[in-house]
C-alpha positions, 0 to 999 in steps of 0.5 A: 749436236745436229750432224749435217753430214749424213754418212753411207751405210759402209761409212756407218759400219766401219766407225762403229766398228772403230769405236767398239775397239777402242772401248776394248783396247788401247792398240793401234787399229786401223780402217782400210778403205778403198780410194773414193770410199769417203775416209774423210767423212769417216775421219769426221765422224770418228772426230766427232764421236770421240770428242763428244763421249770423252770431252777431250781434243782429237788431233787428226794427221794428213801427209799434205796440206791438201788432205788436211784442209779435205778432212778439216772441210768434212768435218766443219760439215758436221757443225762443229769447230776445228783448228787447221794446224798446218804451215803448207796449208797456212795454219797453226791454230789450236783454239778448238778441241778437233785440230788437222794438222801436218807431221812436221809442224806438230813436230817443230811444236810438239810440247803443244801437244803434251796436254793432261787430263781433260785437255789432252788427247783422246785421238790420234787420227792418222790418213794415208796410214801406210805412209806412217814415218818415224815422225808420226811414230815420234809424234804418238809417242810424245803425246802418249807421255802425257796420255798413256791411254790415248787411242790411234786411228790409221785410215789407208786405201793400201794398207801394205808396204813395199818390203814390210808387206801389211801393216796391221795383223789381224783382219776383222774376221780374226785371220792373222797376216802370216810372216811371208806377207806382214813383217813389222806391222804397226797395227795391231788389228784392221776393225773394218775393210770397205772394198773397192770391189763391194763401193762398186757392187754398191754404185759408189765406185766406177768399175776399171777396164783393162784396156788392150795395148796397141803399141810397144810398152817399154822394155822394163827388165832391167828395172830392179828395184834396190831395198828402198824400191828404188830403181837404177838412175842409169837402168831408167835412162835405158828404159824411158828416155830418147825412145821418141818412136816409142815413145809417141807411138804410146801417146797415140794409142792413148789419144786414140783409146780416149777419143771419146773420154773426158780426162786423162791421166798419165803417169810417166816415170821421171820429168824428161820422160815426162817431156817426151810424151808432152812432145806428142799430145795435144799442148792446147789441151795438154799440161805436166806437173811435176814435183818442180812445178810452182805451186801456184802454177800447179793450182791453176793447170789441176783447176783448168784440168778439173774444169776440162779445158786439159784433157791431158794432164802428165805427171811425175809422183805428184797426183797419186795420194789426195787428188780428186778429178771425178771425171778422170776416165783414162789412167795411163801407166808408163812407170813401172813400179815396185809398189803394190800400195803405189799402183792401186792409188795410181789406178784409183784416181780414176775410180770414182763416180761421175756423170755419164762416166760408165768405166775407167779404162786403165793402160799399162805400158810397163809390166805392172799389171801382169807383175802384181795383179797376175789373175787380172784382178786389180782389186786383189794384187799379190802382197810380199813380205821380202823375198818371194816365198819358197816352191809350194805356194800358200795354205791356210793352217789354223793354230792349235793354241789359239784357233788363229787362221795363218796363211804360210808357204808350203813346202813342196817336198810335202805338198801331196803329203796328207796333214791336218788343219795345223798343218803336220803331215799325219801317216796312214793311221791319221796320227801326226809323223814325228821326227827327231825334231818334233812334229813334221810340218808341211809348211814353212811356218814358224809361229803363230800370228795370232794376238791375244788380248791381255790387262785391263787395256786390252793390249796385245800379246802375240801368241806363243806357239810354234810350228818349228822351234829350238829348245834353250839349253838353259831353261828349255823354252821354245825359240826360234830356230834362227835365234842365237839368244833365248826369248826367256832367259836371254842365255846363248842357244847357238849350236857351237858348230854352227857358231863356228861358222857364223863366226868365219862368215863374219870375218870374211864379210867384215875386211878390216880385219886380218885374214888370208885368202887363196888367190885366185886370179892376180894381175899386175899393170905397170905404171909410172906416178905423177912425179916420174916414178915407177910404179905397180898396180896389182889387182887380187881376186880371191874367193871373198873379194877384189881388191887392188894395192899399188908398189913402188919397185924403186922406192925409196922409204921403208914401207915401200921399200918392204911392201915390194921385197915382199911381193916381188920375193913371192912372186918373182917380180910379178911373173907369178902369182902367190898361193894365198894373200894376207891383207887388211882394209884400212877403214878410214882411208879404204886402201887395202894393205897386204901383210903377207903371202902363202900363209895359210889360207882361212879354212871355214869349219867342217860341219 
């Protein structure tokens, strides 16, 4: 079969390199390259390979339908068939061995999928693999049930998480993501990287400037992020809308830097927002597209805007994953955003190469930049698993057992300390400082991060050494310091002491259950109900929680009756606060019952 499409040198490398892992290996691997380095055609290629060695259907998913028809359009180039299977992109065909599809409509038809032998699925193609859902999770799975050997593929220019930090484990040069940057990865291993930084050494990429701000950003500080990164409704209102002066003092800078550009992309928080900088720019050259914006009316303002009769194009969460406008010369950021991954698709929009374009000039009018590409490289931005890491910042050690390179924190306490390549602080002799716990170590490491191949399938397993450890009192293999239950036998390695206090803390965190606490602080606020009654609010705080009950002085039925002899014994009427209160959450309705007062209070164990 004659190729029409003949792939750059970089593309060459990272397939062979695709192809040489999977005839060693059954584990996910993925591919992470840079935005305009042409994973479409990489995609195609791969396709074609496979399908031609083994016979079988390769199926390739997109999370639009735009990256499915691109990837589906590269590969007819190569000459050969393929099916679009795709609801959003007007497809369900599956008469060809290659098939594009989208997660949702190969779910709805998943049986479809579930081919054997000859017939069934050697690939399984995943773009944009950063985005993998439980969806795409579901989806392999299902295929896998009639294809235990089927291979998956993950193509990314971000290959990192916000919260979960890399997706994959080991780089191709054998260097493991250690636990501070790589929690949960779903690929084992990433076979080829293709930088944006070496597509633009290479003339493939055009090169980003910086550009210098000449107006007030926005004040984004109380901007924080919950654990789905997402920020506060209210915190963005305060941030972004009704700052008209600022608002337009912005857009200015912006006309005024791209005088002399061909097209701007401007990226604004939410869709009033977006409509305040609207207000200022140019409306015969100026368009928004937004998340509502009617489908066919998004087609023809991105078609005007690819054919410059919009200089100006202002979205929300729409044009930063599979939106190609070469000529895009001017990127401005006016959303902050938690996201690594997000702010290098944002800033990759305008990377790739196009007649008489020089440069991408890039504005942040937030405090994205400085957050997460603090040395000014926005081709090496800081990547968390999690919280930040503790004082001492980051080393590389390399594991004893398998040679493995591990990048951990340092511990500060240590950090003038002499240690070897794994790591221990080694004394004046050169020998390694042994404590009562073993070995010390200078960083905060736990295990190794390294994989080793194991079986005829070349599966993974992650390497058994461990910095600091447990031993199980049952059959004395190392754990984890923080595991509660061997790895090995599954017998219980808690301390009992600190059991103890896991315990108490379980109770105190859980208030459906019976405990009494200290009062701290107790207020009572006379009322009178909906049908005349007197009525008491008294609002408690303890050291664990704030919780209000409500009294009727004058009630009539027991439990009212009881509730306040109760209360008004311990406290005089209301006049003074109880030492402790015994209470109870009722999970169905949420109202708090007091059971008791000056009972003696829940104490935590001493250590």
């Amino acid at each position: 079969m004659e190729v029409v499409v003949k792939l750059r040198p970089y593309q060459q490398t990272a397939h062979d390199a695709a192809v040489r892992y999977m005839g060693l290996s059954t584990d996910p691997f993925c591919i992470v390259a840079a935005t305009g380095a042409g994973k479409s055609l990489i995609i195609a290629a791969l396709a074609d390979t496979i399908h031609a060695k083994t016979g079988k259907r390769i199926l390739c998913l997109a999370p639009s339908a735009e990256l499915v028809v691109q990837n589906a359009e590269k590969f007819l180039a190569t000459g050969s068939p393929a099916s679009i299977y795709s609801a959003s992109a007007g497809g369900r065909c599956l008469r060809h061995k290659v098939v594009f599809a989208s997660p949702l409509t190969v779910k709805n038809r998943i049986s479809a999928f579930q081919k054997h032998g000859t017939d069934g699925y050697a690939l399984i193609v995943l773009d944009e693999c950063h985005q993998i859902t439980p969806t795409i999770k579901g989806i392999i799975e299902a295929i896998r049930m009639a294809n235990p050997n089927v291979r998956v593929c993950g193509l990314t220019a971000t290959p990192y998480r916000l919260g979960s930090g890399y997706i994959f484990v080991k780089w191709p040069d054998g260097k493991a993501n250690g636990e501070k940057s790589c929690r949960t990865p779903y690929f084992t291993q990433c076979v080829d990287e293709i930088g944006a930084r070496a597509l633009i050494d290479m003339g493939y990429l055009t090169p980003p400037v910086i550009g210098q701000i000449n107006a007030d950003g926005y004040d984004t500080g109380g901007l924080v992020a919950n654990r789905m990164g997402n920020f506060d409704k209210a915190a963005v209102d305060q941030a972004y809308h009704g700052h008209g002066r600022k608002t337009s003092a912005i857009v200015a800078d912006i006309v005024a830097k791209s005088r002399n550009r061909a097209g701007v992309l401007i990226f604004a928080a939410t869709v009033q927002h977006a409509y305040e900088v609207m207000a200022s720019l140019p409306p015969e050259y100026s368009a928004i597209v937004t998340g509502e914006t009617p489908r066919r009316e998004r087609k023809r303002m991105l078609r005007d805007f690819r054919a410059r009769k919009l200089k100006y194009m202002v979205n929300v969460s729409v044009l930063t994953v599979g939106f190609d406008a070469p000529h895009v010369d001017v990127v401005a950021i006016l959303r902050k955003t938690e996201s690594v991954g997000l702010l290098q698709q944002i800033v990759g929009r305008g990377l790739r190469l196009d007649g008489g374009k020089d440069d991408c000039l890039v504005l942040d009018y937030t405090t994205n930049l400085d957050d997460h590409c603090p040395d000014g490289d926005l081709f090496s931005p800081v990547i968390r698993a999690g919280a930040p890491p503790k004082e001492g910042g980051d080393v590389e050690v390399i594991c004893p057992e398998c040679g493995t390179i591990n990048e951990v924190s340092m511990n500060g306490e240590y950090e003038d300390y002499e240690h070897d390549e794994a790591g221990y602080i080694l004394d004046l002799e050169g020998e390694q400082v042994q404590s009562e716990h073993g070995h010390i170590a200078m960083h905060y490491g736990r295990r190794c991060m390294g994989l080793t191949p194991v079986g005829a399938q070349g599966k993974h397993e992650r390497c058994d050494y461990r910095w600091t450890s447990k031993e199980c009192p049952h059959c004395e293999a190392p754990n984890d310091i923080a595991a509660r239950y061997c790895a090995e036998c599954k017998g219980e390695i808690v301390d009992p002491n600190e059991k103890l206090h896991a315990d108490f803390k379980a109770l105190k965190r859980d208030p459906t259950k019976p405990q009494t606490d200290d009062v701290v602080r107790m207020e009572c606020v006379p009322g009178v109900s909906r049908a005349g009654n007197k009525t008491m609010r008294v609002e408690f705080v303890t050291k664990w929680r704030q919780f209000t009950i409500w009294l009727m002085p004058d009630g009539t039925h027991t439990r009212a009756m009881r509730d306040w002899r109760m209360f008004a014994d311990a406290t005089n009427d209301g006049e003074a606060s109880p030492r402790t209160v015994s209470y109870s959450k009722d999970a169905e309705s949420g109202f708090f019952r007091v059971l008791g007062y000056d009972r003696a209070p829940d104490m935590e164990p001493e250590t």
